[in-house]
ROVODREN-433771 format. One record per residue: y, x, z of N, C-alpha, C in turn. Coordinates in pm, whole numbers, plus 50000, padded with zeros to 5 digits. Layout:
! ROVODREN-433771
YXZYXZYXZ;...
! end
This chain:
! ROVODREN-433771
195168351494835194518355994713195378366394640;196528361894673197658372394561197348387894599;197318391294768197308397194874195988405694831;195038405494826193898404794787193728413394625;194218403594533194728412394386195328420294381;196558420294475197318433894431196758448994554;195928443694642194928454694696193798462194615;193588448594526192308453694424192498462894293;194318458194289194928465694181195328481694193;196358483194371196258494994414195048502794455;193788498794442192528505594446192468511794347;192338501294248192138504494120192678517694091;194248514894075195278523794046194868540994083;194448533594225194348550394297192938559394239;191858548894219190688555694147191258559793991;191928552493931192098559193812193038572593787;193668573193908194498583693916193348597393942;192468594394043191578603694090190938606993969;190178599593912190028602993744190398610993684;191458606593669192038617293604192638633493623;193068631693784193478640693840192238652293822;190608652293861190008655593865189908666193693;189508657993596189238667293515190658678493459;191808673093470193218674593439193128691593551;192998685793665192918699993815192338712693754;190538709293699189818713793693190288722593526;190728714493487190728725193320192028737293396;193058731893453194238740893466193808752793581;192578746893690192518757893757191218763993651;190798764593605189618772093476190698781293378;191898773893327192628782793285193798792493338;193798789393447194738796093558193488812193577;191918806993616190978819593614191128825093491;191098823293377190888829693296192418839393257;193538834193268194698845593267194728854893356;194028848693437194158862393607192968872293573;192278870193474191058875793500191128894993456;189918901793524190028912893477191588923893529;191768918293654192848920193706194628919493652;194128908993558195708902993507196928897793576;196308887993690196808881993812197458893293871;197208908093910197408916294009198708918893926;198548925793798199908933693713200638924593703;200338910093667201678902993635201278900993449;200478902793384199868898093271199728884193296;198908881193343198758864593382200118858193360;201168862793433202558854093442202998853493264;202878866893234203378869493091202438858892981;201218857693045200698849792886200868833592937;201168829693035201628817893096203088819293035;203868824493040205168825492981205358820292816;204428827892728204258831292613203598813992581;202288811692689202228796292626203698790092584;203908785492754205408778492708206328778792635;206408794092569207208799292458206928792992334;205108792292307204788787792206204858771192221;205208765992336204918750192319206228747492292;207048750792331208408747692229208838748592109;208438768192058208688769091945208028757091837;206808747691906205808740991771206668728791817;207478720191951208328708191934209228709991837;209758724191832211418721591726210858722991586;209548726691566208848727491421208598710091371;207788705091515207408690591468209218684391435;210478683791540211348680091515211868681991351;212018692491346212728695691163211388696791103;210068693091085209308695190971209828679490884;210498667190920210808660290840212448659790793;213038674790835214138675090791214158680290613;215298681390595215408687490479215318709590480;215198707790660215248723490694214298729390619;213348727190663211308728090647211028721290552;211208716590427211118705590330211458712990175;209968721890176210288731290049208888722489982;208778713789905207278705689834207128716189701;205608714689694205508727889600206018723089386;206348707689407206368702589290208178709489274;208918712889351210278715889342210098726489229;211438732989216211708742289124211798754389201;211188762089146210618775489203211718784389274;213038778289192214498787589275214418779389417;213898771589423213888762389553213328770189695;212038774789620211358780989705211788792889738;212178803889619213058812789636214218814889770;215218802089754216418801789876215738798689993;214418795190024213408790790140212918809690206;212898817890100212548828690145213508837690234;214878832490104215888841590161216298834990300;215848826390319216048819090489215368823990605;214158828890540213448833190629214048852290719;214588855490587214968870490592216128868390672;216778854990709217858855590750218328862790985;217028860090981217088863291150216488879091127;216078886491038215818896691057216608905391005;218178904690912219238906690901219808910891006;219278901691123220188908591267219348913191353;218368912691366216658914991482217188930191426;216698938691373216778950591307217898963491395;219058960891340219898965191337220988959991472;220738951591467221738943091573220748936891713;219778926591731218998925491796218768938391885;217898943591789216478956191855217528968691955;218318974991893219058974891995220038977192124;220068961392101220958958192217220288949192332;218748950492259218178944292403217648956992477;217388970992371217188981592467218178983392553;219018984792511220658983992591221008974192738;220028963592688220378949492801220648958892952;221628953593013222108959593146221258952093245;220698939793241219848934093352218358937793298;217988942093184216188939593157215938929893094;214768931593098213918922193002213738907193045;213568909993211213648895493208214748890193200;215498893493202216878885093186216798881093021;216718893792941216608890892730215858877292736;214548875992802213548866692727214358855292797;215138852592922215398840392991216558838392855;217278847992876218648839492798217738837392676;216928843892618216308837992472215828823392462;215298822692567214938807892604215918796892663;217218798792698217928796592741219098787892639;218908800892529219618798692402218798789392331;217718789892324217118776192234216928764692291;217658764392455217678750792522218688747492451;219708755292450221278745492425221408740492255;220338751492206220268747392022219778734592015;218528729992076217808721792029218658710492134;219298706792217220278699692198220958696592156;221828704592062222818707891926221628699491775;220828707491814219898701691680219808683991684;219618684391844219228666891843220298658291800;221538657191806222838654391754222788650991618;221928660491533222528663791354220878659891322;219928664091392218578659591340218168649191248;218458636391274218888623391217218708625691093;220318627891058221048629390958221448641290870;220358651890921220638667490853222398670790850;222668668790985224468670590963224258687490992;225808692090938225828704690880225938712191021;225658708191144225138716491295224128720891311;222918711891208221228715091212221198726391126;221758735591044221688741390970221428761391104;222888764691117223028774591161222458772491295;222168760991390221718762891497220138766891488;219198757991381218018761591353217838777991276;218928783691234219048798791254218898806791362;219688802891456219508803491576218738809991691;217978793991656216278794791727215678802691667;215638805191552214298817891483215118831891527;216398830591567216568849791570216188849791756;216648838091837216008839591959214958841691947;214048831491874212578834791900212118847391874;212808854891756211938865391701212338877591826;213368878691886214298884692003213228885092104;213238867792176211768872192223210258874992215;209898873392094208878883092023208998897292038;210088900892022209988920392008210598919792165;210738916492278211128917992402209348919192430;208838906792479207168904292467206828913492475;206878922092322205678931592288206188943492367;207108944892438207468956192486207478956192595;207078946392678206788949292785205298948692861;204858944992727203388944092784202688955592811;202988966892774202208981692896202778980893017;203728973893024203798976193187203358967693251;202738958693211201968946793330200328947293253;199758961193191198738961293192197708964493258;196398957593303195398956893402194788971093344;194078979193449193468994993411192238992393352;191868978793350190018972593268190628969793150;191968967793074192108958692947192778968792897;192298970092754192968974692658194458972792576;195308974392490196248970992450195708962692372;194998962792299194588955792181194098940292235;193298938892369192688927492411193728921092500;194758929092565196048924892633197008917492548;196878921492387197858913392281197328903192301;196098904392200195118890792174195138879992312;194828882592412194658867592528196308864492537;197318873492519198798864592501198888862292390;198458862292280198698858092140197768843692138;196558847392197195218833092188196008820692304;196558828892380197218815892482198148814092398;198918815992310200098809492254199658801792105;198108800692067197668793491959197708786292040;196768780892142196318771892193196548763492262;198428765492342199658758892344200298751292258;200178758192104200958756891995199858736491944;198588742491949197288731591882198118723491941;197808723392117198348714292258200128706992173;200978715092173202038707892169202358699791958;201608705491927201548693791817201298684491817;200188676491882200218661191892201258654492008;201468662092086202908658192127204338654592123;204158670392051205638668391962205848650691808;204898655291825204378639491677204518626491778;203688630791902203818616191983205778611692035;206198620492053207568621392096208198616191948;207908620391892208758617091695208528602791716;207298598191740207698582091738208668577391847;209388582191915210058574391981211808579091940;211868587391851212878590291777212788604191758;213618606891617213638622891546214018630391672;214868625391794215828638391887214868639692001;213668631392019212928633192139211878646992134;211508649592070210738664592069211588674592061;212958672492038214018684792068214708684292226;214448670492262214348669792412213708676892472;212298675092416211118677092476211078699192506;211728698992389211678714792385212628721592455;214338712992478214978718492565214298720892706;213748707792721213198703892881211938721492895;210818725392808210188733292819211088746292764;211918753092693212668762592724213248767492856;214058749292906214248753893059213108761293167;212078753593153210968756193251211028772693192;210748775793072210448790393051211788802893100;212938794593086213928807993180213498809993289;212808802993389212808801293513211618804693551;210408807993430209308819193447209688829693395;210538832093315210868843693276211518854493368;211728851293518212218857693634211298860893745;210288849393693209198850093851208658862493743;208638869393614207678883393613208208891293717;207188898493740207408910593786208178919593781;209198926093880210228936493825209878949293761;208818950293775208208961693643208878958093502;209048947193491209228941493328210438950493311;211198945393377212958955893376213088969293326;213718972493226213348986293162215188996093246;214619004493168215559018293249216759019393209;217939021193224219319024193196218889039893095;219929039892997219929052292925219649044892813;218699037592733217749037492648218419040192518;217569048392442218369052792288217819039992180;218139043992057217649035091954216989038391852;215689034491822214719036091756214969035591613;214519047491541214409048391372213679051691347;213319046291151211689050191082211909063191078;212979072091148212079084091066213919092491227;213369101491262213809114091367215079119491289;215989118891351217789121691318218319125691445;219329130091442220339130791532221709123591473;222229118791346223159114391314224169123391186;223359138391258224189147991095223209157091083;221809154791052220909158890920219809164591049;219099171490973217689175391073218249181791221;217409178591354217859184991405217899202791422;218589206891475218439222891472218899227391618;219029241691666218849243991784220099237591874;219659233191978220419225892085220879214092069;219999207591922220139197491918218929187591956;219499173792018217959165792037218079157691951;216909155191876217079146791774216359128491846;216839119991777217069106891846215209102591780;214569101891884212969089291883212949084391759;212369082691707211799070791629210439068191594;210199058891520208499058391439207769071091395;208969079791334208019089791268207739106591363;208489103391503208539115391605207379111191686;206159099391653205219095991763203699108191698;204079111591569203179108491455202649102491377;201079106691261201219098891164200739082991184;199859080791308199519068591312200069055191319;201619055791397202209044391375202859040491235;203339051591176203789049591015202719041690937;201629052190977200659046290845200279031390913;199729025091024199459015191054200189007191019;201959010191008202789001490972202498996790829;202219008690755202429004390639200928996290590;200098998990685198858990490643198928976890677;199978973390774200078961290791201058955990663;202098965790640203238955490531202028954690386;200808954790396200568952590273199428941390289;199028939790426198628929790465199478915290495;200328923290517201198911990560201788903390410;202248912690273202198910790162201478903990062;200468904190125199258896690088198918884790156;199258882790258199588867790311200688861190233;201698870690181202788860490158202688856990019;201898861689953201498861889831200758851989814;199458852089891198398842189892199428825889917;200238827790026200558816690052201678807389955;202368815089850203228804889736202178807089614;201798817689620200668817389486199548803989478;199108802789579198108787689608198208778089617;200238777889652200748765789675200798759889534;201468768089472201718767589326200628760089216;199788773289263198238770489182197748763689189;197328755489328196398740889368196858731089356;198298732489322199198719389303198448718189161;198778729189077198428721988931196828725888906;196598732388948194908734288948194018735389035;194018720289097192818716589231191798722989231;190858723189312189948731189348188958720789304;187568719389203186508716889133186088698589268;186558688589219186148677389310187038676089363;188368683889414189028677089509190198677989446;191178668589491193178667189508193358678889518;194998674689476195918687189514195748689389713;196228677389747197028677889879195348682889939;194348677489918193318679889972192888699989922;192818699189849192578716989820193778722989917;195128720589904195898730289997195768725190144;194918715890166195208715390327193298725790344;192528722290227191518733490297192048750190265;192788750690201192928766990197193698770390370;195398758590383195348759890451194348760390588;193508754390648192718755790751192128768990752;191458768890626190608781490650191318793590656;192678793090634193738803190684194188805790826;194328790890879194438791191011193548798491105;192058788391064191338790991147190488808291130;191358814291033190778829090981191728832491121;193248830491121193698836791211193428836091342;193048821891433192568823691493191158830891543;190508835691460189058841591452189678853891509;190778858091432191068872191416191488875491559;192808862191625193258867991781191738863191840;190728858991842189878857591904189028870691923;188868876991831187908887891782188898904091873;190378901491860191328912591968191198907292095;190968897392114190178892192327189128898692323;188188898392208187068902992259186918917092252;187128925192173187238938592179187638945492297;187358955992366187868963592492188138976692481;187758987592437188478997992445187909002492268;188318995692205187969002192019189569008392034;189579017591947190839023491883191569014091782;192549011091812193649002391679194009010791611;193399016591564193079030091409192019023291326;191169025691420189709018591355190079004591321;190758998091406190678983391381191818981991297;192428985891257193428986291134192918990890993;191798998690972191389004890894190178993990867;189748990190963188308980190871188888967290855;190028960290917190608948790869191078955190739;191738963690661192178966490531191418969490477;190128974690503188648973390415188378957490389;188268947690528187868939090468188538931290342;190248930590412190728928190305190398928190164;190358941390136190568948989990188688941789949;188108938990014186608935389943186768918289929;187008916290003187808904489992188078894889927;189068905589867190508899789722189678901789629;188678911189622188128916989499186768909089477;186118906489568185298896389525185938884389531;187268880189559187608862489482187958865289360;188568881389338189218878189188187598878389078;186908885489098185148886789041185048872889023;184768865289148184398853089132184948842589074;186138841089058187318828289099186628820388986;186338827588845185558816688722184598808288808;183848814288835182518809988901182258798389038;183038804389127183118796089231184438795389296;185088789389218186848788889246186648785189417;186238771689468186588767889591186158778389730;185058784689667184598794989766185228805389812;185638806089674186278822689693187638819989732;188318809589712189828809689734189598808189917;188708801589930188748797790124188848808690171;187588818090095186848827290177188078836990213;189048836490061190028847990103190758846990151;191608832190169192258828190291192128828890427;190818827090437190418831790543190218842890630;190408855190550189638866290519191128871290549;192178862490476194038874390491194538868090624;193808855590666194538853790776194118857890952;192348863090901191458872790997192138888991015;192398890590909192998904890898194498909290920;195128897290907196588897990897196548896791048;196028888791124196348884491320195268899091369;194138900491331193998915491405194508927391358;194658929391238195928941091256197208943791275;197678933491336198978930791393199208928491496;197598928091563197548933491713197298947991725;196578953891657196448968591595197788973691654;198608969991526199918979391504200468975291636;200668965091737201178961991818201298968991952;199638974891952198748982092046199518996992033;199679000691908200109015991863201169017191890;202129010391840203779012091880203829012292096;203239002292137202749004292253202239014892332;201389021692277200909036392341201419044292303;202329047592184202889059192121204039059992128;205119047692126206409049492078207209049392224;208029058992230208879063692401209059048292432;209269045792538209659033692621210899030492594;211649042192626212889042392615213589032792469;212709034992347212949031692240212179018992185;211619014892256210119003892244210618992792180;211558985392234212078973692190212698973892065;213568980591994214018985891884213038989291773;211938994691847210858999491759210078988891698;209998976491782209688965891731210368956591665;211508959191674212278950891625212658951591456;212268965991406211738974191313210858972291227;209978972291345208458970891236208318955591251;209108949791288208848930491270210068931091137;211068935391125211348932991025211078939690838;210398951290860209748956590739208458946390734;207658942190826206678929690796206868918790681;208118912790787209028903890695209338906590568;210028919690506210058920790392209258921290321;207948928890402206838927090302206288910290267;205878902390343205828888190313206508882290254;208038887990257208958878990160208248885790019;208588899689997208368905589888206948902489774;206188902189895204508892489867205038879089797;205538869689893206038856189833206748856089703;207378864289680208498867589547207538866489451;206588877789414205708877789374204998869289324;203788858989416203368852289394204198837689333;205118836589308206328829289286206318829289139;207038843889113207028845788953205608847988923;204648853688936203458852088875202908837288748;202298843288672201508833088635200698821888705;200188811088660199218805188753197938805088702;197488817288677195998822188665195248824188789;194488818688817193808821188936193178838688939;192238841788840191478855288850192818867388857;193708857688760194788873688775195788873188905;195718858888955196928860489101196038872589196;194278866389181193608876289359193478887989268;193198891989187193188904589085194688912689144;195858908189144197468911289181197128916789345;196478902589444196448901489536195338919489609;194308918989530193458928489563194308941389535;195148943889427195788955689418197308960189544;197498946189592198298951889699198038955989867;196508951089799196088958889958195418972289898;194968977489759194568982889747195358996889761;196808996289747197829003789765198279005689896;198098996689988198288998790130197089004690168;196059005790103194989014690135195019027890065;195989027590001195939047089900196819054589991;197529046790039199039050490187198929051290302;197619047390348197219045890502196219045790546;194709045290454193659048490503193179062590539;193649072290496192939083790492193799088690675;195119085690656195229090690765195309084090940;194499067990887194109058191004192319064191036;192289066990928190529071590993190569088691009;191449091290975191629109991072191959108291196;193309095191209193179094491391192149089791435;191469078691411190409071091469188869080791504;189189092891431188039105691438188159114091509;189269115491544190389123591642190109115591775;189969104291798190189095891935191559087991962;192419090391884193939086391832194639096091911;195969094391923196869102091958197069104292098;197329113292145197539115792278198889112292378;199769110892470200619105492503201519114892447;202839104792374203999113992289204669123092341;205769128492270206399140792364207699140092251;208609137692289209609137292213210809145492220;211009153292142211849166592130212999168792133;
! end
């Protein structure tokens, strides 16, 4: 009889395995088609947004790890200098991304794949370091969780620079961001209830969990393609064409930058730092505001978790809406995300008496639709326009003027009053200014057909 049960048990066992195996097979080979698709598989895109998941399923374990530290632990009832030193934290990895980062990964003597492995490499050995002090917020969790955000952001501006070279001849730049940006939401959803499931078995197990998936990601970060590998020589990228002692003049070459592509990457830039400004605005201004003035029926915690969502899920709309697009100009699509914006802000600030809960979603929604597609926009532009040679630097650039603008946004919304009509009233005028600076000459390129391949002097 025993003989018998434990036959009935290994049956069992084996059908439930088949079970499972089956739908588990079936989603990964469905999403295995969909990265290859449109000839992604052939360039080596596919590998890259498979990369970029795993990138993102770590970066969200070491988030779940320290969101109950004192790292991540800014509550909006604190004192406003609180939030303040939370900003200047943020500015702290782009202090070196800029200037130091951007580059010396143009510089890297092995390539790119080597930058993104050791990037990933480096946040294996942190978040081991982190697991140690996690606990107890000992003074190791501090500079190592520095760390991880200047790797991460390192491989962020590596990423974006190599993605023309593993682009399929059917996909656009703009729809080539978006499916590696949409695979790295949808990793990120994936490793949050994980990372939470791992927290119950102690604070250091989701920093396990993230060393263990960093590793896996050095070790895709080699199977790319040797296309990824950029060229010996490479110069260093600035907002604006120098040689080092004043304009150039004859027999001199003056050194690449943002402003030697023409006017479209400037101005796109700057249409994003005011988008981007306006996220950072929206986001301490609401914190602030809904704490002490809920939204008509509901809680505090309940009003900021719907602004939050409808922020989220604005951004996801937005990388959803750059998959779907195929050959639009990121002129155009920079220019009607800062239209929508600016109508936006201006009908919540109109409204906010009237229908406070509507209008605050709608515009959350609305900065976080506009903020993820024009930042595939600008992503697309620096991409087709800015020399290769200088690419990585160039991003490393325009990720950190972003940053300032969001901090500078956040500052803002900080000291402000907590008037609702006059915060989106504030809010509408700073996109309205990133629109007096960059619309006229995003819709001359977009009329033009955009810019033609650069030529640098």
């Amino acid at each position: 009889m025993a003989a018998v049960r434990e036959s009935r048990a290994r049956r069992a066992g084996r059908a439930a395995g088949r079970a499972l195996h089956r739908p588990l097979s079936g989603a990964a080979r469905g999403v295995r088609r969909a990265t290859r698709a449109e000839g992604a598989g052939e360039t080596g895109l596919a590998q890259l947004i498979e990369l970029h998941a795993v990138n993102s399923a770590g970066d969200m374990l070491i988030t779940v790890a320290l969101a109950s530290t004192v790292f991540f632990s800014v509550p909006t009832h604190e004192a406003r200098g609180r939030v303040a030193l939370y900003l200047a934290v943020t500015m702290a990895p782009f202090a070196l991304l800029a200037p130091v980062v951007g580059p010396l990964l143009d510089r890297v003597p092995h390539g790119r794949r080597a930058a993104m492995a050791g990037s990933m490499l480096a946040r294996a050995v942190l978040a081991l370091t982190m697991s140690a002090a996690v606990a107890g917020g000992g003074p190791a969790l501090y500079p190592a969780a520095l760390g991880v955000l200047v790797a991460s952001k390192a491989y962020g501006v590596v990423r974006s620079a190599v993605v023309p070279r593993l682009l399929p001849p059917r996909v656009s730049l703009v729809r080539a961001n978006s499916r590696v940006t949409l695979a790295g939401l949808l990793t990120t959803g994936a490793a949050a209830p994980a990372g939470a499931g791992l927290h119950l078995l102690g604070p250091a197990w989701p920093l396990y969990g993230a060393c263990a998936v960093f590793a896996g990601g050095a070790v895709l970060s080699f199977a790319l393609p040797h296309a990824v590998d950029s060229a010996k020589g490479e110069g260093r990228a600035r907002l604006a064409s120098r040689d080092g002692a004043g304009p150039a003049g004859p027999g001199r070459r003056a050194r690449p930058g943002l402003r030697t592509v023409g006017p479209p990457v400037p101005d796109a830039l700057r249409a994003n730092a005011a988008l981007r400004a306006l996220s950072g605005f929206l986001t301490f201004f609401l914190a602030f505001l809904l704490r002490e003035r809920p939204l008509d029926g509901l809680g505090a915690a309940v009003s900021l978790g719907l602004v939050a969502v409808a922020a989220g899920a604005g951004n996801a709309l937005g990388t959803a809406v750059g998959a779907w697009l195929r050959a639009r100009g990121p002129e155009a699509i920079i220019a009607a995300v800062l239209g929508l914006a600016l109508a936006a802000t201006v009908v919540a600030a109109l409204g906010y008496a009237v229908l406070a809960a509507v209008v605050v979603t709608a515009a959350a929604a609305a900065a976080g639709l506009c903020q993820a597609l024009g930042k595939l926009a600008l992503d697309a532009l620096i991409q087709r326009d800015v020399p290769e040679t200088v690419r990585t630097s160039a991003f490393a650039r325009s990720e950190t003027v972003l940053q300032l603008a969001w901090v500078a946004g956040g500052a803002l919304g900080i000291a402000l009053p907590l008037v609702g009509a006059l915060g989106l009233a504030v809010a509408a005028c700073l996109v309205a200014a990133g629109a007096a600076v960059s619309a006229r000459g995003l819709l001359g390129a977009a009329r033009r057909g955009g810019r033609a391949a650069p030529r640098v002097v």
